[in-house]
N, C-alpha and C positions, 0 to 999 in steps of 0.2 A: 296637620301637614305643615313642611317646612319647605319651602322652594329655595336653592342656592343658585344664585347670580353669580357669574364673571363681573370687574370691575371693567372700564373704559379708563383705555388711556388718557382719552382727551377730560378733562373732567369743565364745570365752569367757576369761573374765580367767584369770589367775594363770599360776602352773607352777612348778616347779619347775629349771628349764635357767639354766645359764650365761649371763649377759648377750650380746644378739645379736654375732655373729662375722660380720658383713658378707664378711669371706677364704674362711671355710668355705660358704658357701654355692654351691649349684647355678650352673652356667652361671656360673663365675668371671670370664669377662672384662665385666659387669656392673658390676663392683665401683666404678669412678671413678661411673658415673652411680648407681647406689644413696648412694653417700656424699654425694652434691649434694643428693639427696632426704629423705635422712633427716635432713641438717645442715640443711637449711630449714626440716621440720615441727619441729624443734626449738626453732631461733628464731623460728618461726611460736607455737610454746605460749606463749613466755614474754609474752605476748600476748594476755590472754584475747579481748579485744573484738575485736581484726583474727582471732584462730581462729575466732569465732564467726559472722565475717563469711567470709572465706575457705570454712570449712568447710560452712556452712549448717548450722550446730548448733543444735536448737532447747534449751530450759532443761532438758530432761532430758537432754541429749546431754553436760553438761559435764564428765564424767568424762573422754571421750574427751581432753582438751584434757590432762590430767595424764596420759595413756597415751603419747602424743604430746612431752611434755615429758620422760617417763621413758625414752623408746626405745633409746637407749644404756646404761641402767643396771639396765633390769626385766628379770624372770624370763622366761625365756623355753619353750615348747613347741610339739612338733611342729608343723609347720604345717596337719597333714590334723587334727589334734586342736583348732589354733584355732580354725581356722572354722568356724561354727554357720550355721541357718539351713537351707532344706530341702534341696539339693542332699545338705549333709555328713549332714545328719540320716539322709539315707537312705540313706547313703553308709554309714556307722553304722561310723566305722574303729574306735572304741574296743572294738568284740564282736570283730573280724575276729582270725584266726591271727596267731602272728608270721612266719609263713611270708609270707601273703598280704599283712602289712604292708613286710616286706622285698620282694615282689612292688610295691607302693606307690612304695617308696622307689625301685626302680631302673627306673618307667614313666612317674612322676605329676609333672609342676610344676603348680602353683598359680600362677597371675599375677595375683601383686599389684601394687598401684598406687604402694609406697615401694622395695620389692626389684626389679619385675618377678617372673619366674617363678622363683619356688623348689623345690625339691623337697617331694617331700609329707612326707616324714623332715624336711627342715630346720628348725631351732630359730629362732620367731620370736616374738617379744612383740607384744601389743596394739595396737594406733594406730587411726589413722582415718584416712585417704585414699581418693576416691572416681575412680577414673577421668580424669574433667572436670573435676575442679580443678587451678586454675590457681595455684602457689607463687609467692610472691612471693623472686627471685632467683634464678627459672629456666625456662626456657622453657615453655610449655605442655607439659604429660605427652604428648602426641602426641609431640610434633615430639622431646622427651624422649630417650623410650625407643626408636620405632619402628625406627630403622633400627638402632640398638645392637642390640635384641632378635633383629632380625631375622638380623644378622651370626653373633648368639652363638646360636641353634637353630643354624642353617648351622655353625659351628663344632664343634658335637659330632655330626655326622655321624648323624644319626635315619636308621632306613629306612624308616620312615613317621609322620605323624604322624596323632592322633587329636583334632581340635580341638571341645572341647565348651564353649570360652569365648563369652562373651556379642560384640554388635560391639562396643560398647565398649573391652571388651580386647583384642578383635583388632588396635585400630586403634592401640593400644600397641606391638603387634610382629607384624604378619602373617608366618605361615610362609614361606618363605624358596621362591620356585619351584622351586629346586633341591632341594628336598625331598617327595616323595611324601607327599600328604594329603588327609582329607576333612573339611568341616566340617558339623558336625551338626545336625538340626534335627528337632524334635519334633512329629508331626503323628499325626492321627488320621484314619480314614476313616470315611465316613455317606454317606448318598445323595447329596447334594450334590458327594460326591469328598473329597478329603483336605484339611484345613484344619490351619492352626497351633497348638500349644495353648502358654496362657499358663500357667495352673495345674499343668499336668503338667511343663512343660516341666526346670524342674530338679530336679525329683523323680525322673523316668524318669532323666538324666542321672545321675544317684547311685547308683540301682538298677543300671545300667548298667557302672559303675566296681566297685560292690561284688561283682556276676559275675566279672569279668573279675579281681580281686585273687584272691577265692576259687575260681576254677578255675585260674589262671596259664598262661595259654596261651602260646607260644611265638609271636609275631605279626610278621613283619617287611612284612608288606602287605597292601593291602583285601582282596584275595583271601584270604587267610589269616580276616582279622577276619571277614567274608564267612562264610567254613565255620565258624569256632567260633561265630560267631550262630545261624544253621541249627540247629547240635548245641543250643545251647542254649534253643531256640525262641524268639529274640530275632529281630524282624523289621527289617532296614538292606536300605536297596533307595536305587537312585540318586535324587538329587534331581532340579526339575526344572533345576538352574544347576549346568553344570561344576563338578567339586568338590565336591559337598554330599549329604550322604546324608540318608536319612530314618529316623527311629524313628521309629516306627511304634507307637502302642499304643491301650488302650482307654481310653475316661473311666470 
């Protein structure tokens, strides 16, 4: 099994890692379109008034624009360790075993908006890129990534996939039909019947992933994720649109 994460906006600075290795990273045949991306936000930095304008950075954002200028050269850390914000927060990889973090490494990409999806092991530095931005010197991030993404999930043969990205990102690289998956969504029940939640929505998500690291279930399909829910009184029941499961939780 393959679980896809949303990235966070907010990520946290520093690290200690090798300057970014665009080769080593997950899902290698990536590698030409991550290079067009990151060589743009680059000469997009040196630039502060068009990054400002591009990016939608408001005066306290301007750091981002020297993160952005340094992506080739700064320090780099794991990817499940950059990103902040409540999904990771709950996610809480920095407590988790090294058992369950190598668990991490061999289940989790991260899809981001400069790499696409990285693994949760992979070493990445700071930036800023939003989904819907549109680089100057390269086509729209859709039209981008999507079919690349979608070739290169298909190319490592998933036997299921677990998608917990926002649409946003999906729309960067929807899983590949030929690949068995469910996409997730967070709902609550009340008399009314079940309704979506906004607040919980990436919190349960996280809580969700940090189960699943800390027990390491062997999962090759829904029916598998299915029974290890059950065991772990996690509630996933069909959605109501082919394809889409439900968490299920409380407020």
């Amino acid at each position: 099994m393959k679980i896809l994460l949303p990235p966070s906006e907010t990520k946290r600075p520093g690290g200690d890692g090798a300057p970014l290795d665009l080769a080593a990273l997950a899902l290698p045949a990536l590698h030409s379109q991550r290079t067009a991306v990151i060589d743009a936000l680059v000469d997009l930095a040196s630039d502060e008034d068009a990054s400002r304008r591009v990016l939608k950075l408001s005066a306290r954002q301007l750091g981002d624009i020297e993160h952005n200028r340094a992506l080739k050269t700064a320090a780099t850390m794991p990817a499940i360790d950059r990103y902040t914000g409540v999904l990771f927060d709950a996610l809480d990889a920095a407590t988790l075993s090294t058992a369950s973090r190598r668990w991490l490494a061999a289940h989790v990409w991260i899809h981001s908006a400069p790499m696409g999806p990285v693994g949760a092991l992979d070493p990445i530095p700071a930036y800023r890129l939003a989904a819907g931005t549109s680089l100057p010197g390269i086509a729209a991030l859709r039209r981008h990534w999507a079919e690349a993404t979608t070739q290169a999930i298909a190319g490592e043969e998933p036997t299921f996939v677990l998608d917990l990205r926002s649409e946003a990102y999906v729309a960067l690289g929807p899983v590949p039909d030929s690949v068995a998956s469910a996409y997730v969504r967070v709902v609550t029940d009340d008399e009314d019947g079940s309704r979506a939640l906004n607040h919980f929505n990436k919190k349960s998500k996280g809580l969700l992933v940090r189960a699943l690291a800390e027990t390491r279930p062997r999962i090759a399909s829904l029916r598998a994720l299915r029974g290890w829910a059950q065991k772990q009184g996690i509630v996933l029941r069909d959605g109501s649109e082919i394809g889409t499961l439900e968490l299920v939780v409380s407020e």
